[in-house]
N, C-alpha and C positions, 0 to 999 in steps of 0.2 A: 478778136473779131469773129463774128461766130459763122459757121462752115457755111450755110443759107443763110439765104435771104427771110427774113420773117413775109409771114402771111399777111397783109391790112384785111381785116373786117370790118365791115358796116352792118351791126349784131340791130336790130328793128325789135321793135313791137309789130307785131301783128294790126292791121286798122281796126279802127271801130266796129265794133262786132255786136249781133243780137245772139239772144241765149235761148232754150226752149225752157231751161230752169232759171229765170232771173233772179228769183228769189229765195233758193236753195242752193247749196254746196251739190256741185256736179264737175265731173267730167266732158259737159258735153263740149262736143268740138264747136259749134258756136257758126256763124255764119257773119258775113259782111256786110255792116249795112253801105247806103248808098254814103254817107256819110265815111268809110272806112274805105270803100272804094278811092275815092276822091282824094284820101289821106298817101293810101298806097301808091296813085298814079305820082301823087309830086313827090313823092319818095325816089322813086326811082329816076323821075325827068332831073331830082338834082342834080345825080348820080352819072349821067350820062358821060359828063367830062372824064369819069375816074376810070374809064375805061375796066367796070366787070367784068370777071372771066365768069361767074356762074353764081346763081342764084338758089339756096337750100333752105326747107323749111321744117319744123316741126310736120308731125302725120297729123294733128290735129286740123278739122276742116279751114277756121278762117285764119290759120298760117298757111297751108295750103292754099288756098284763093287768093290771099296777099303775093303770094310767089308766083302763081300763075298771071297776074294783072302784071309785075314788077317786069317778068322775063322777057317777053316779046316787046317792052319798049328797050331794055336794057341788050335786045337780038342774044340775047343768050339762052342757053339750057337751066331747068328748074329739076333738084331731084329732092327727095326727102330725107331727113337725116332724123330719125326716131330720137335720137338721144336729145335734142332741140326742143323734147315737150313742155308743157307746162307739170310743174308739182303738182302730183295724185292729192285730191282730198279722199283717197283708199274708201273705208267704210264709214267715212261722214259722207256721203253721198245723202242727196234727200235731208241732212240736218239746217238748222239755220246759219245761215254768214257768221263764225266770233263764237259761234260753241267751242268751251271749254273744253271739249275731248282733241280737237285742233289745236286751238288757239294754246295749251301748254307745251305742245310738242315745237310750235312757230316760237311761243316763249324761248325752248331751251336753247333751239336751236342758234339764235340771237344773243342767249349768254356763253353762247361756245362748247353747248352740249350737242357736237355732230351726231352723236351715236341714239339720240331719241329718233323715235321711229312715227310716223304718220298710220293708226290705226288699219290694216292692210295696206299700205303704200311701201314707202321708203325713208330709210333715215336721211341722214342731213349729207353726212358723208358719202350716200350711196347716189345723191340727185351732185352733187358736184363733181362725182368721180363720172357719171353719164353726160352729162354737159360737157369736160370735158374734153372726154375722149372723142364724143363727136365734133368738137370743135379742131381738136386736134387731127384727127383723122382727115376732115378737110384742109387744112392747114397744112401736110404731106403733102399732099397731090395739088396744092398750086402754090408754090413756093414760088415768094416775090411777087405773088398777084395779088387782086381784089377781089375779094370775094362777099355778096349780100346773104343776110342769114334773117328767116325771119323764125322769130322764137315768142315769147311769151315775157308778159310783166315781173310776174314771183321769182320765175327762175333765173332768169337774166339778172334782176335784181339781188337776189340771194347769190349763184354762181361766182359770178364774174367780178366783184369784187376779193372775194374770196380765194380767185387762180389770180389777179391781178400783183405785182410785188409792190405797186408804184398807188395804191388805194387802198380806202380805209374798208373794215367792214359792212362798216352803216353808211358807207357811202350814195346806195340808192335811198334811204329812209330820209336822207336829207335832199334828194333831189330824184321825185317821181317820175317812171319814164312815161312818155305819153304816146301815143298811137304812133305807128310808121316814122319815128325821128330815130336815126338810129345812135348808135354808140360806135365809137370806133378804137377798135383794138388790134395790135399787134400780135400775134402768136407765132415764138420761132424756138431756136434752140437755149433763148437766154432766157424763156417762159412767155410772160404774158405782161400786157401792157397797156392801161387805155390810153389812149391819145388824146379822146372828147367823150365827156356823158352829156347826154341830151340834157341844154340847160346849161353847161358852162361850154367856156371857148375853146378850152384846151386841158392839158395835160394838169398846168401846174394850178387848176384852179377846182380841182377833184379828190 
């Protein structure tokens, strides 16, 4: 029986967002549209039974805004946890969506090559080891609570199967997360655990 109590998270997508670069590979932090708004508010009204102790986001703007919309209905505190970004497209910045300078590196890293690196970013192993640490790092400090996390598509999708013991790899490639549905994971002394990916019901259907 392990010493604590594990942490529940309710891990989000970000809502629906506009971009300044739609149509290039960027970094930008991206904004909310009215559409993401909307997403975010029923995110949080479902959540209200589950009694949240605290709400955390990526530093990227529309996880930022998604946090700041979720916590005053959820009467809780919003902080940021940097480690919650989204994967750096590094020096493909300005290139197009599916360039080959990317796209080999997302290759390897899907046949199990952690150590390929993202052109001035990070490799595969160094975005899971920051993920995380911030998850965990939350995960300390509210033992046996709830906790809402809002984070990003790639890296939730990439991470978190990957810390999971009870999930496949390509678990996200066969089921897309979609705006503010969250994911819900265990994280304690026996590791990590989904419970639900957005899309199925439970545990044993992921």
């Amino acid at each position: 029986m392990p010493l604590h109590c594990p942490t529940r998270f309710f891990i989000a997508r970000h809502g629906d967002a506009g971009y300044a670069h739609a149509h290039v590979m960027s970094d930008d932090g991206g904004w909310l549209t009215g559409k993401g708004r909307e997403q975010v508010q029923s995110c949080a009204a479902a959540l209200t039974a589950d009694r949240i102790a605290a709400v955390h986001t990526s530093p990227l703007d529309r996880a930022v805004q998604s946090g700041e919309i979720a916590a005053p209905i959820l009467s809780v505190a919003v902080e940021v946890a940097p480690g919650l970004a989204e994967i750096s497209v590094g020096d493909c910045a300005g290139k197009p969506w599916g360039d080959p300078s990317l796209q080999s590196v997302y290759d390897a890293w899907m046949a199990g090559d952690l150590h390929a690196r993202v052109p001035g970013g990070e490799t595969g192993a160094e975005v899971i080891a920051r993920f995380r640490d911030a998850v965990e790092s939350i995960a300390d400090r509210y033992r046996g609570e709830q906790v809402l996390l809002f984070s990003h598509g790639g890296v939730m999708s990439f991470a978190i199967p990957r810390l999971a013991a009870n999930t496949a790899d390509d678990l996200a490639h066969r089921k897309f997360i979609p705006n503010a549905v969250p994911a819900v994971v265990e994280v304690g002394d026996e590791g990590w655990r989904v419970l639900s990916w957005p899309g199925s019901a439970d545990a044993a259907s992921v």
